[in-house]
C-alpha positions as a LaTeX table, in Angstrom:
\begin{tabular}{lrrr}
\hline
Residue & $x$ (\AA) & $y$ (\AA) & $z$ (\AA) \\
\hline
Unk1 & $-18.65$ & $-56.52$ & 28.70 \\
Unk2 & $-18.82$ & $-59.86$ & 30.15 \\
Unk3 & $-16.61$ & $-61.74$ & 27.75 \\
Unk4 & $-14.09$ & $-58.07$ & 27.79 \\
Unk5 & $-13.31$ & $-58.87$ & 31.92 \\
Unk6 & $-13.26$ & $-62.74$ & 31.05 \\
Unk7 & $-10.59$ & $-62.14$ & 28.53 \\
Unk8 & $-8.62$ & $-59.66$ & 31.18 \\
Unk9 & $-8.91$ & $-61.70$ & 33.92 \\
Unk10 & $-7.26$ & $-64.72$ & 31.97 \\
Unk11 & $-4.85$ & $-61.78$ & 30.45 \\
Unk12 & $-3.91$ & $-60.68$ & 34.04 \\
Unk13 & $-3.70$ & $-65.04$ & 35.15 \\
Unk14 & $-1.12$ & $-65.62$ & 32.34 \\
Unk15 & 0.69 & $-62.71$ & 33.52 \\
Unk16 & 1.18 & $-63.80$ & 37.59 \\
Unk17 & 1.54 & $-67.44$ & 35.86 \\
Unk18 & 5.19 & $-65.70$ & 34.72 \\
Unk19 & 7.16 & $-67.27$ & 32.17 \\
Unk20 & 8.50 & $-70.42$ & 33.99 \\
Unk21 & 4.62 & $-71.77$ & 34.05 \\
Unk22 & 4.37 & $-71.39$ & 30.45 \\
Unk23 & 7.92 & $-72.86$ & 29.76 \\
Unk24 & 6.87 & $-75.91$ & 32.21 \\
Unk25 & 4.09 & $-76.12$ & 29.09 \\
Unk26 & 6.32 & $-76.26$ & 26.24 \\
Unk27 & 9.96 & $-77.20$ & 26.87 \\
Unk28 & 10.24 & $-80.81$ & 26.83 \\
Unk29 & 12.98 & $-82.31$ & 29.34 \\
Unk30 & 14.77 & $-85.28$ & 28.09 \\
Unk31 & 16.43 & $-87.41$ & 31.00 \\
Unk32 & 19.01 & $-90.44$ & 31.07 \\
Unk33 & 18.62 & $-93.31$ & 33.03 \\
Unk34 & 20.58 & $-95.48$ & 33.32 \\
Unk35 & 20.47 & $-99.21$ & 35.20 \\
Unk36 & 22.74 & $-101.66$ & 35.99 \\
Unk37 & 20.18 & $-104.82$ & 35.74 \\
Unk38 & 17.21 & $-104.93$ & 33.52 \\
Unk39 & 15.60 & $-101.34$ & 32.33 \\
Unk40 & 13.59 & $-99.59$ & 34.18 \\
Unk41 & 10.35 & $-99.50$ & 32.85 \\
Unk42 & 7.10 & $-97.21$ & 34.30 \\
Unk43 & 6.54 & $-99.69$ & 36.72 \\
Unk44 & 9.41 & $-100.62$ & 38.56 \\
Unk45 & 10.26 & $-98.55$ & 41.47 \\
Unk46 & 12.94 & $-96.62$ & 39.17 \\
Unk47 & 10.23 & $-95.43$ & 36.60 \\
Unk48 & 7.47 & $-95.28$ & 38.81 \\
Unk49 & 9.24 & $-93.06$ & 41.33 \\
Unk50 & 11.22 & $-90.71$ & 38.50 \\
Unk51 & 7.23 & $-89.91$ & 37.13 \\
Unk52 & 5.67 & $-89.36$ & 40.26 \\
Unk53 & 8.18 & $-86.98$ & 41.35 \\
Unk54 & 8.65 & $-85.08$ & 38.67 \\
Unk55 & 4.89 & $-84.89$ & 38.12 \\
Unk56 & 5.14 & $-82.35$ & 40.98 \\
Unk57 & 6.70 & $-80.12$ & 38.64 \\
Unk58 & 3.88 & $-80.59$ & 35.87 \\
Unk59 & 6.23 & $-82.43$ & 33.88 \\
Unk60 & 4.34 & $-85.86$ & 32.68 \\
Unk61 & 6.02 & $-88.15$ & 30.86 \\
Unk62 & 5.53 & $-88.64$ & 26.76 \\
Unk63 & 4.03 & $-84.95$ & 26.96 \\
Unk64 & 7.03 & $-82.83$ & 28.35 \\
Unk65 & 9.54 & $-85.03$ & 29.41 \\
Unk66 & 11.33 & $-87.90$ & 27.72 \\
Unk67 & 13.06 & $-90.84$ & 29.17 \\
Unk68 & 16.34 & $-92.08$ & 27.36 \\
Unk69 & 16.63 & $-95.29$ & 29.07 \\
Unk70 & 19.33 & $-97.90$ & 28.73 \\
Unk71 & 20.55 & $-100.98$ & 30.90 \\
Unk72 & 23.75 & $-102.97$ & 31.32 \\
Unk73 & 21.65 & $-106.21$ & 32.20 \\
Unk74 & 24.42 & $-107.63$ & 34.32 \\
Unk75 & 26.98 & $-106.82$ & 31.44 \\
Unk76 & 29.39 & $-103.46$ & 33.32 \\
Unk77 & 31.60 & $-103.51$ & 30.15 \\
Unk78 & 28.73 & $-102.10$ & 28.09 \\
Unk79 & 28.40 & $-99.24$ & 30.61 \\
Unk80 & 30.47 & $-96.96$ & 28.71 \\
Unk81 & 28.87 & $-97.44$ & 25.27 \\
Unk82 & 25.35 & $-97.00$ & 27.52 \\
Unk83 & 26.22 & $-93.52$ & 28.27 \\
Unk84 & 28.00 & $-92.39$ & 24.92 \\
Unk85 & 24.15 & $-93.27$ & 23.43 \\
Unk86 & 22.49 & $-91.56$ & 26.35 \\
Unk87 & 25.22 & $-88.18$ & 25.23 \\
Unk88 & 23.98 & $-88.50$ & 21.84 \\
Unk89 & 20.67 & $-88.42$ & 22.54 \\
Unk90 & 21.61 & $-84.83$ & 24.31 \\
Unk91 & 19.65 & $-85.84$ & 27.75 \\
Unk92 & 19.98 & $-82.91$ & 29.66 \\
Unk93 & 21.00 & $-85.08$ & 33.17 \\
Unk94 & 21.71 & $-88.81$ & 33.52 \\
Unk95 & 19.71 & $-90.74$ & 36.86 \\
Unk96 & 21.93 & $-93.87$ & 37.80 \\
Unk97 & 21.00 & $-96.54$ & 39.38 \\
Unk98 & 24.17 & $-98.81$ & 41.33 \\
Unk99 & 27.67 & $-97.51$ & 41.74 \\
Unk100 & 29.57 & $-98.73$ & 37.94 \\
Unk101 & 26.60 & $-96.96$ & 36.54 \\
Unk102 & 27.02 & $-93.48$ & 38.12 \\
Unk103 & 31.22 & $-94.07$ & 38.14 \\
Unk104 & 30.68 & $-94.85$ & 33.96 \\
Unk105 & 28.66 & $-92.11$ & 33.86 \\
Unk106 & 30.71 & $-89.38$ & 35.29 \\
Unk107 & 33.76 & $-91.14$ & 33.66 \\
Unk108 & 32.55 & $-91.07$ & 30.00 \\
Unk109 & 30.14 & $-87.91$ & 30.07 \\
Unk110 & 30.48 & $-84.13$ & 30.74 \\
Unk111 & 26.48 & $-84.26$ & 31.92 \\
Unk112 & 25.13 & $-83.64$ & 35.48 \\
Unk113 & 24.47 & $-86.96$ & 37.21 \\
Unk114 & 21.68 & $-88.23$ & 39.48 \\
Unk115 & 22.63 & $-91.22$ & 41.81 \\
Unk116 & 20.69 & $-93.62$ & 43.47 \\
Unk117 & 21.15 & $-97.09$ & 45.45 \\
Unk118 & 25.47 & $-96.38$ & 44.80 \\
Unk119 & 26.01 & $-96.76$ & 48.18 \\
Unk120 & 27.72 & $-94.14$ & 50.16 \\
Unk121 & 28.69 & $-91.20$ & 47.13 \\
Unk122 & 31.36 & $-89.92$ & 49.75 \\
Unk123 & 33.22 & $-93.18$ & 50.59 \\
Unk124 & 33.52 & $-94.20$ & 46.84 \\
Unk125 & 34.61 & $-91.01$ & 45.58 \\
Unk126 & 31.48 & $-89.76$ & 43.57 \\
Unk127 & 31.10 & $-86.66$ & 45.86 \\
Unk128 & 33.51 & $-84.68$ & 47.94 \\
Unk129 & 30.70 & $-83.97$ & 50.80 \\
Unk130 & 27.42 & $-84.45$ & 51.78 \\
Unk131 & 26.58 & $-80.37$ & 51.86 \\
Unk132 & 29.26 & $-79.36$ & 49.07 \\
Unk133 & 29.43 & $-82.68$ & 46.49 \\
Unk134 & 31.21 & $-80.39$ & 44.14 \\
Unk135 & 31.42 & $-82.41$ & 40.80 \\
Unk136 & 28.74 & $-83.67$ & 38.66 \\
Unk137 & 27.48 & $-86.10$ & 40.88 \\
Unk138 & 25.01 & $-85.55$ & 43.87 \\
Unk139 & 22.33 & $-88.06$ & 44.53 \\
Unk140 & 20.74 & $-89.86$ & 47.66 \\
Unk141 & 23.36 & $-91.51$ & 49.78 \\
Unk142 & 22.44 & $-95.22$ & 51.32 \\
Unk143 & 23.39 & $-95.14$ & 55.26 \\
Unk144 & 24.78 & $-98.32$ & 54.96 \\
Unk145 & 26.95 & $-99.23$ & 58.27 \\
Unk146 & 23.10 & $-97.67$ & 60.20 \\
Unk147 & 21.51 & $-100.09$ & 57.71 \\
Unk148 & 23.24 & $-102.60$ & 58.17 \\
Unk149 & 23.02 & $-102.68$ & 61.89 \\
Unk150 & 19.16 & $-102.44$ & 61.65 \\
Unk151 & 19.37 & $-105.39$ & 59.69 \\
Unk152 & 21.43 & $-107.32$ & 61.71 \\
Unk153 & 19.88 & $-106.01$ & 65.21 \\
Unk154 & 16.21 & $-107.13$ & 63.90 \\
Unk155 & 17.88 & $-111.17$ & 62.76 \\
Unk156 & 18.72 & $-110.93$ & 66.18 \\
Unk157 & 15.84 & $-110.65$ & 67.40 \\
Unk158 & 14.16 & $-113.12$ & 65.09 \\
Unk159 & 16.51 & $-115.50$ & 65.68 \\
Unk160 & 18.43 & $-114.91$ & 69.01 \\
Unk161 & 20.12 & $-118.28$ & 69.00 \\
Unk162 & 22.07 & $-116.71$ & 65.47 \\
Unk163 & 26.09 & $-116.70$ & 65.95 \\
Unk164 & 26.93 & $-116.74$ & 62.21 \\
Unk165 & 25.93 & $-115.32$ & 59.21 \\
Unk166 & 26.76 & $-116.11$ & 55.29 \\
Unk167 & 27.20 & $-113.11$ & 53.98 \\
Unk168 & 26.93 & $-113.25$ & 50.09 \\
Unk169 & 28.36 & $-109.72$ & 47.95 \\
Unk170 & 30.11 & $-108.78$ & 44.97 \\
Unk171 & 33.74 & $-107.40$ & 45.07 \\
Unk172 & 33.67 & $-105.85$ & 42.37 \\
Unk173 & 31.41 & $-103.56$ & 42.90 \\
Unk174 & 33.07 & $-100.08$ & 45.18 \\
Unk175 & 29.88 & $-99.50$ & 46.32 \\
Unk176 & 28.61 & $-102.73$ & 47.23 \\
Unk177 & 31.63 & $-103.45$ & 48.95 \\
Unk178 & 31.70 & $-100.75$ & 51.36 \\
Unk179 & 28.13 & $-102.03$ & 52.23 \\
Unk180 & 29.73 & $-105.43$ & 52.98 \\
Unk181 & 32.59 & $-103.79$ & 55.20 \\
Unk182 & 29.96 & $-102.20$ & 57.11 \\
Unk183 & 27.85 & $-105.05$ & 57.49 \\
Unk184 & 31.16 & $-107.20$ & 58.25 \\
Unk185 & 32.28 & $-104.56$ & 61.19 \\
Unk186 & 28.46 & $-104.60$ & 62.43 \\
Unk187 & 28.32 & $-108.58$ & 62.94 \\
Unk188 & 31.43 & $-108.71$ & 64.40 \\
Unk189 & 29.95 & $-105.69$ & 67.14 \\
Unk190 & 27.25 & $-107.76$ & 67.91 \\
Unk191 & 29.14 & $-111.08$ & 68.76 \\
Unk192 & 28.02 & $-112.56$ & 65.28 \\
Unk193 & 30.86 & $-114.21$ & 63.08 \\
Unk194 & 30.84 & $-113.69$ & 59.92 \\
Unk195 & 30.95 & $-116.38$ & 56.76 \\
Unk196 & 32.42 & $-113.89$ & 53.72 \\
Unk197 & 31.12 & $-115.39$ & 50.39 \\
Unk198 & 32.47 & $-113.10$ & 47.96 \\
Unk199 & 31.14 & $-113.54$ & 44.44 \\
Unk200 & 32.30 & $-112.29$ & 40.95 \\
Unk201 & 30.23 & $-114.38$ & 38.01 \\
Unk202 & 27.11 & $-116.46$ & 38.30 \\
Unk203 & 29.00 & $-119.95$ & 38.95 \\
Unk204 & 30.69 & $-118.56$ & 42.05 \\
Unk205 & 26.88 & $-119.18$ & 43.63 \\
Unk206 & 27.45 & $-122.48$ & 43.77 \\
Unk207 & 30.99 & $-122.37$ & 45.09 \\
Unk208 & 29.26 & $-120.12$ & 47.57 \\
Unk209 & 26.24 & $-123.04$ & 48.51 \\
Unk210 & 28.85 & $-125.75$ & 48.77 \\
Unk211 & 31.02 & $-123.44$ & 51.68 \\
Unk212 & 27.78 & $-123.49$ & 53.31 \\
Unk213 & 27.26 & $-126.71$ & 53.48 \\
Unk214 & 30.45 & $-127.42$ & 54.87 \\
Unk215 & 30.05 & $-125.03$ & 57.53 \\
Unk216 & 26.48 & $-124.34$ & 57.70 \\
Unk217 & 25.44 & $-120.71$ & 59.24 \\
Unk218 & 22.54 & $-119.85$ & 61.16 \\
Unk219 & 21.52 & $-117.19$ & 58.35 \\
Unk220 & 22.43 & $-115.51$ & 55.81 \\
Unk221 & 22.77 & $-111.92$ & 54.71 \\
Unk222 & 22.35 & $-110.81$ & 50.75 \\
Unk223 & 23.99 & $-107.67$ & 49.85 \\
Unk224 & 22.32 & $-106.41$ & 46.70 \\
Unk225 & 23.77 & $-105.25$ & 43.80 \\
Unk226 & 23.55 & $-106.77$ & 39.86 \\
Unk227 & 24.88 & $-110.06$ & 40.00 \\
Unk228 & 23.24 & $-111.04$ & 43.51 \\
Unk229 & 19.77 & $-109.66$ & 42.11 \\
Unk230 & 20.16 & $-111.42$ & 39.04 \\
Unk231 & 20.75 & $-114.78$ & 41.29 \\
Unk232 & 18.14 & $-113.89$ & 44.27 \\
Unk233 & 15.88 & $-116.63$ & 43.32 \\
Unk234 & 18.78 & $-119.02$ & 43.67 \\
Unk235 & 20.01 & $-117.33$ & 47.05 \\
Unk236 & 16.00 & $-117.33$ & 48.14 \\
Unk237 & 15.47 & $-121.51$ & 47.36 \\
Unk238 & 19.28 & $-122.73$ & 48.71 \\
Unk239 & 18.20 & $-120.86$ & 52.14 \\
Unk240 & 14.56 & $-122.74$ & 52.02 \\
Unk241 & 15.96 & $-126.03$ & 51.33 \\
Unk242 & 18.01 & $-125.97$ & 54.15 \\
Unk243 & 15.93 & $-124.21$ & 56.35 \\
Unk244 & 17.94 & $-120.72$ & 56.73 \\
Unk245 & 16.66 & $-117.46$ & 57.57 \\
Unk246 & 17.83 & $-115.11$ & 54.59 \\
Unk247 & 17.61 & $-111.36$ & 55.51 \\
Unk248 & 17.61 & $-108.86$ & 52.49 \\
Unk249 & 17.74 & $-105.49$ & 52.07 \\
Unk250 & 14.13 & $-104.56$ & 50.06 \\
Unk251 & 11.03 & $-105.25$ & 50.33 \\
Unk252 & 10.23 & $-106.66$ & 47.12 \\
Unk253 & 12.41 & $-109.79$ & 47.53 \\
Unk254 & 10.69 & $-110.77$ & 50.45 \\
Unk255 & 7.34 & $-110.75$ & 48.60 \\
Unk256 & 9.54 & $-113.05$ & 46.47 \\
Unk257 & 10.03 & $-115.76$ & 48.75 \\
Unk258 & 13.00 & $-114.05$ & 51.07 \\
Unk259 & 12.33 & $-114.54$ & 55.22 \\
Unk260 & 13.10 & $-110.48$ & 55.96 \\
Unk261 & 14.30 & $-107.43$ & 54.80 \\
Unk262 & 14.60 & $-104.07$ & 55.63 \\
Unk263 & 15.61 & $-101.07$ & 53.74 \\
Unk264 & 14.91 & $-97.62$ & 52.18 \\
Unk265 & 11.65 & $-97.34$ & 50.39 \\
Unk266 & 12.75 & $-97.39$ & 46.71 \\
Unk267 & 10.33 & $-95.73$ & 44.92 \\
Unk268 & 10.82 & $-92.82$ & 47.29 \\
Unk269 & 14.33 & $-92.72$ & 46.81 \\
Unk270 & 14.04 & $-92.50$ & 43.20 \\
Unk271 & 10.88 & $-89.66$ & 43.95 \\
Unk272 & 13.14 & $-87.65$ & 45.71 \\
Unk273 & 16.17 & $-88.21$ & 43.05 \\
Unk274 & 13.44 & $-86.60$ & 40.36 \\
Unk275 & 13.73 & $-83.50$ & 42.84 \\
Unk276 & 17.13 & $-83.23$ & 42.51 \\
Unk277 & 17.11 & $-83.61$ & 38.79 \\
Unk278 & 14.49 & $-81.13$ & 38.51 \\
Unk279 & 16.73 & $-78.43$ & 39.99 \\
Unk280 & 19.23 & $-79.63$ & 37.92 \\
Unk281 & 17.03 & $-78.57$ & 34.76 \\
Unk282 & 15.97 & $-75.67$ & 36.03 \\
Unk283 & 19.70 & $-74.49$ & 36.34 \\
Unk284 & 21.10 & $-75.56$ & 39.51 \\
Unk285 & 24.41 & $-77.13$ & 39.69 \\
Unk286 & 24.86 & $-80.75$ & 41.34 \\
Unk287 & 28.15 & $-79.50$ & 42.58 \\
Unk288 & 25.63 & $-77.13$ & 45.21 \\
Unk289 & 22.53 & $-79.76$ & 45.85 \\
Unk290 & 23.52 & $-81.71$ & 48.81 \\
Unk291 & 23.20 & $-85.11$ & 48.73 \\
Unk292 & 19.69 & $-86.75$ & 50.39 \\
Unk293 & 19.30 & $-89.89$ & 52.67 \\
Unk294 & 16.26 & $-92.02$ & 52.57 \\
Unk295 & 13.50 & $-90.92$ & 54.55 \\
Unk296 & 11.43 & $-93.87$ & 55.02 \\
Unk297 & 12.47 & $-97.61$ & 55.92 \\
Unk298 & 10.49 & $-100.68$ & 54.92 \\
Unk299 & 10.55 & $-103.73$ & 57.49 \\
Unk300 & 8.92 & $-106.42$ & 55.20 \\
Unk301 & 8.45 & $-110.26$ & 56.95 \\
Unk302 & 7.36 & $-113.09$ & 55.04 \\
Unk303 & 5.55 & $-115.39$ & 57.27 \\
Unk304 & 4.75 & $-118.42$ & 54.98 \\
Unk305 & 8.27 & $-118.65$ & 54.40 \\
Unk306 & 9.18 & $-118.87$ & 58.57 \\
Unk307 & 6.70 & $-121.56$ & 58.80 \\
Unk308 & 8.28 & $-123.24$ & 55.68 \\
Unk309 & 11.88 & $-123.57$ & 57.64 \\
Unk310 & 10.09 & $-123.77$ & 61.02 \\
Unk311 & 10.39 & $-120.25$ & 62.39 \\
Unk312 & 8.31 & $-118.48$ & 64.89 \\
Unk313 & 8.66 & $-114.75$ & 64.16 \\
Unk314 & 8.32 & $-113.20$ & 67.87 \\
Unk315 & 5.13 & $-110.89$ & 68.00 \\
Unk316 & 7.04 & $-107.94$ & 68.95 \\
Unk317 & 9.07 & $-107.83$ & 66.30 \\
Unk318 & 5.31 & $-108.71$ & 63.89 \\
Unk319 & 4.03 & $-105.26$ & 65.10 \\
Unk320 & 7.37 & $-103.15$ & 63.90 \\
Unk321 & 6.99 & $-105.01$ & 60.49 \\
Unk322 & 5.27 & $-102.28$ & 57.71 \\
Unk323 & 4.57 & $-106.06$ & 55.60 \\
Unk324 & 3.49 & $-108.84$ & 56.64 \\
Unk325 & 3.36 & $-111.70$ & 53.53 \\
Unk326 & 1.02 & $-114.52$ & 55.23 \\
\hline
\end{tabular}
């Protein structure tokens, strides 16, 4: 009699379980993603988020959900071949990661799309609205003119003699622009001038090093997107050689050698993307899922890089920091 209400009791479990537990169990999800720089592997903030978030859902990756992943590595014009492999591979949704990656992907593909760090989805015409993005595309949105002020607002007060910053970006990226224009409108609010250093291919760096040289700044400002990530380390050594504060916009290039930065937690970002592409398998439409903002902001100082061009970080502004490199 024991083992008859053991047997009943997991019966009657099973039941209330209802079918979507059991098809948690046994579909398997496959998922796109889809980079602009090098692929995203389990432990880069683009991985590592997408699996913790959609381990929430008891979806664990190499079990019941597959990752199609492919990466541009610098190179946009393979974009569209990037996402014809990720369609043939029948991913069910498509995560993006930079603006050309989510623009090739609702270009070239009928799929749902997923994106992240491509700026502001409303200004560069991926979504219609914040509440109603009515295409394929919804995503998290990057604040970028509030951003951008932060950023600003806290060189400021690191360096309150600062009257003009080097501004380094890429115009050809939509996305990445409209960050610079926002940056660009903030400086010029706070009585900063602003040194534009626009810059399209890897040589342009050093076009961009010798402008600053003849007119030296007091800082400078690194918009990120491909080609400026894929050239950080040059960006992070010019500004130590001559002694420049260089603010960024994440943490991890800070921990890389970079004076500041602040900036939306990545990982989180790309946690809260694997929400929305977990409603997106389970039926939802992107054109109804609202896009997201970040929810947490990472101040990140490097201190043995202020000592190393002869700044004194002000204490205040040492207790707002969430990192401190010493």
């Amino acid at each position: 009699m024991k083992l008859f209400g053991t047997a009943v009791a997991l019966l009657l479990f099973a039941i209330a379980a209802g079918p979507a537990a059991a098809q948690t169990r046994s579909a398997v999800y496959r998922v796109g993603l889809l980079a602009i720089g090098a692929s995203p592997t389990d432990q880069t903030p683009f991985g590592a988020g997408l699996i913790r978030g959609f381990a929430r859902h008891g979806l664990v990756l190499g079990q019941n959900l597959v990752f199609e992943r492919r990466a541009a590595h610098g190179h946009l014009d393979r974009l569209p071949q990037l996402v014809a492999e990720l369609v043939a591979s029948r991913v069910a949704v498509i995560v993006t990661q930079g603006y050309p990656a989510a623009l090739a992907a609702k270009q070239h593909s009928r799929l749902p799309i997923v994106a992240v760090q491509a700026g502001d989805p409303t200004e560069d015409g991926l979504a219609a609205s914040f509440a109603h993005p009515g295409g394929r595309v919804t995503g998290i949105s990057e604040i970028s003119a509030e951003l951008s002020a932060k950023r600003l607002s806290l060189l400021k007060a690191a360096v309150p003699s600062v009257h003009r910053v080097a501004m380094l970006w890429i115009g050809e990226d939509l996305g990445m622009s409209l960050r610079y224009k926002a940056a660009e409108a903030q400086a010029r609010a706070l009585g900063i001038e602003v040194q534009s250093l626009g810059v399209r291919a890897p040589d342009d760096f050093d076009t961009a090093f010798a402008a600053m040289m003849r007119t030296p700044p007091d800082a400078i400002l690194m918009v990120s997107d491909v080609l400026t990530m894929l050239n950080r380390q040059r960006v992070i050594d010019f500004a130590a050689a001559h002694k420049l504060p260089a603010v960024f916009e994440y943490a991890f290039l800070v921990r890389d050698g970079g004076l500041m930065s602040y900036g939306p937690d990545i990982a989180e970002m790309f946690d809260d993307a694997a929400e929305l592409a977990w409603r997106i398998l389970q039926g939802a439409s992107p054109a109804d899922l609202p896009l997201e903002t970040p929810t947490r902001f990472v101040l990140a100082i490097n201190l043995e890089t202020a000592q190393k061009i002869g700044l004194t970080i002000p204490p205040s502004l040492l207790a707002r920091a969430d990192t401190v490199i010493e």
